[in-house]
C-alpha positions in Angstrom: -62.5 121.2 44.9 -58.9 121.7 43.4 -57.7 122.6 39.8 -54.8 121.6 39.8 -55.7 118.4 38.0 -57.4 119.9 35.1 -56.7 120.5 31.6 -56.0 124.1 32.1 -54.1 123.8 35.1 -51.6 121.2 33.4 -51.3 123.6 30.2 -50.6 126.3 32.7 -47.6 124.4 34.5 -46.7 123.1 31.1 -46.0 127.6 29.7 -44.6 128.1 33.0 -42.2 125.4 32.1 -41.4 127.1 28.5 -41.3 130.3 29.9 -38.3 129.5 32.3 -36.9 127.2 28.8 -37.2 130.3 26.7 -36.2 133.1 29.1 -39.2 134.8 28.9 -40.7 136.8 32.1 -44.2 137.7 32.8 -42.6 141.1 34.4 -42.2 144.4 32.5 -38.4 144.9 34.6 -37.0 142.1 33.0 -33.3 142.1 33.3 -30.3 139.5 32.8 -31.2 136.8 29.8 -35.1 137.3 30.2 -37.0 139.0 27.8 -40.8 140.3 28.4 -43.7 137.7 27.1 -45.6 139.8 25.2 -49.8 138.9 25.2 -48.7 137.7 21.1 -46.3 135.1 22.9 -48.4 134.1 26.0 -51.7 133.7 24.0 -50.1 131.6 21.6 -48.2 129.4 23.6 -50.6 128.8 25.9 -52.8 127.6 23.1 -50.0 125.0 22.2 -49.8 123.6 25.5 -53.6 123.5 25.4 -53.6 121.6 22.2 -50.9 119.7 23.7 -52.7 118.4 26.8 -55.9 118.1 24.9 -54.6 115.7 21.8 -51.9 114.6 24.0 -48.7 115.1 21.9 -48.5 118.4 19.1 -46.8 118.6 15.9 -46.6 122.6 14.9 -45.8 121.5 11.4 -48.9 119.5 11.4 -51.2 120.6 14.3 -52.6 117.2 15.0 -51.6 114.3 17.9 -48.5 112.3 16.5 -48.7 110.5 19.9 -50.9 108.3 22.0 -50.1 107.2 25.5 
């Protein structure tokens, strides 16, 4: 069986996405425009795009769904 459909997986694809956005890199010799993604930024961005796939749209300034689909 394949996770690649799940929750998790999707919020995963979804930091990877803001990562590359953000110039952020998950390796300590980042050089150029990318900075390192400390644990601080990883854990809490990931728990966005969790919130995000899990209420389906996310409003920071309010934390809840401002979105259906």
């Amino acid at each position: 069986m394949s996770d690649s459909g799940t929750k998790e997986a999707v919020a995963l694809e979804l930091l990877k996405l803001i990562k590359k956005a953000e110039n952020k890199t998950f390796s300590p010799d980042a050089n150029g425009d990318y900075s390192l993604a400390d644990r601080e930024w990883i854990l809490t961005t990931y728990g966005e795009c969790i919130s995000t796939i899990h209420n389906r749209w996310y409003s920071k300034e309010e934390g809840e769904p401002t979105h259906s689909f």
